[in-house]
One Martini backbone bead per residue (centre of mass of N, CA, C, O) as a GRO file, in nm:
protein
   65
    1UNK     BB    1   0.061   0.065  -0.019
    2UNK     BB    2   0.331   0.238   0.001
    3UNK     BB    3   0.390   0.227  -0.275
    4UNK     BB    4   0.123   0.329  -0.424
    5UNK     BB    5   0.163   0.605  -0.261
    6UNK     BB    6   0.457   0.668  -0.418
    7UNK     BB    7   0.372   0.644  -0.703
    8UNK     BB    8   0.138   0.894  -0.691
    9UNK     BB    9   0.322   1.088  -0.583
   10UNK     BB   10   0.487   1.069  -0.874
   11UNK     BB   11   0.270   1.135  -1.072
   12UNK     BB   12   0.220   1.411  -0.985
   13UNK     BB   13   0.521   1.519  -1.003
   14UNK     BB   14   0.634   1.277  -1.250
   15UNK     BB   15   0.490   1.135  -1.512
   16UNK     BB   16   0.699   0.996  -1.688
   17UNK     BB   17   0.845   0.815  -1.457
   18UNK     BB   18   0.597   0.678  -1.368
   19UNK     BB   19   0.596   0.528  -1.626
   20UNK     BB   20   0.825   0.422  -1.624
   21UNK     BB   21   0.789   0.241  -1.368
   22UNK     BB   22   0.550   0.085  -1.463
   23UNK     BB   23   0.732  -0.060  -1.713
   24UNK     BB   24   0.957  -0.158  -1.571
   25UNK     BB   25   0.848  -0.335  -1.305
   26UNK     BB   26   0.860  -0.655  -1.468
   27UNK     BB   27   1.131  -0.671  -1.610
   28UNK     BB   28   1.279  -0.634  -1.271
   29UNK     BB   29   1.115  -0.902  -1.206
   30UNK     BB   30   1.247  -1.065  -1.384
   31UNK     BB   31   1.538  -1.062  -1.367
   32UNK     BB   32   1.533  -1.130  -1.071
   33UNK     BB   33   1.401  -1.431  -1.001
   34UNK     BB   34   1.668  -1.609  -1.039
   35UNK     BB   35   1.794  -1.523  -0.798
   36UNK     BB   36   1.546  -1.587  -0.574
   37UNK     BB   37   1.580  -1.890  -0.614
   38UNK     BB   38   1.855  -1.915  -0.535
   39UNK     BB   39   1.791  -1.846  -0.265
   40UNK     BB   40   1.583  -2.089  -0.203
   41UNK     BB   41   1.814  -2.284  -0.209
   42UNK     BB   42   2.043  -2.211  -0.049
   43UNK     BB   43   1.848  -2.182   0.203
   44UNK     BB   44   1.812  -2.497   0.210
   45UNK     BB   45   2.079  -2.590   0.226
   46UNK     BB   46   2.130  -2.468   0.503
   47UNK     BB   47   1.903  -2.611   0.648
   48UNK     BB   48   2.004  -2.853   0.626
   49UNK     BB   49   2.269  -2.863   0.782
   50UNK     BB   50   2.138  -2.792   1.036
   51UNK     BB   51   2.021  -3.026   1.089
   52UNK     BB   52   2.255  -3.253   1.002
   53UNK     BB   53   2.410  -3.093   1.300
   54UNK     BB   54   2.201  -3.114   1.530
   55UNK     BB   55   2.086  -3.409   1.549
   56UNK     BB   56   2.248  -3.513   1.800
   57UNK     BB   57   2.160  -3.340   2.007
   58UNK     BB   58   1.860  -3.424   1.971
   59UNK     BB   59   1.927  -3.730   2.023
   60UNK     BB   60   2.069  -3.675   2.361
   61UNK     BB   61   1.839  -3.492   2.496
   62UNK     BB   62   1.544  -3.629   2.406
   63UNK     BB   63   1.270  -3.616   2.592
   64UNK     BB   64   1.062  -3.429   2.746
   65UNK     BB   65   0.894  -3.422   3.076
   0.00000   0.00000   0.00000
């Protein structure tokens, strides 16, 4: 909501910037999605070995009483 305020406020104040950001703003959401995915990949292998550097410990643990 508030980019779309700040949206608003650009096109009163700059008109052809803001058609321009606006036609803009899915070509840089396609470039960008690739970045994205690698992200939630790393994500995952990061998230994969905290489990499986913890495991033992969570094993030793035991059952909460």
């Amino acid at each position: 909501m508030l980019s779309f305020l700040v949206w608003l406020l650009l096109l009163v104040v700059c008109w052809p910037l803001a058609l321009l950001a606006l036609v803009l703003y899915p070509l840089i959401w396609l470039l960008l999605l690739p970045f994205r995915l690698i992200g939630f990949a790393v994500n995952g292998v990061f998230e994969f070995l905290r489990s499986v550097l913890l495991l033992p410990a969570r094993i030793l643990r035991g059952r909460p009483v």
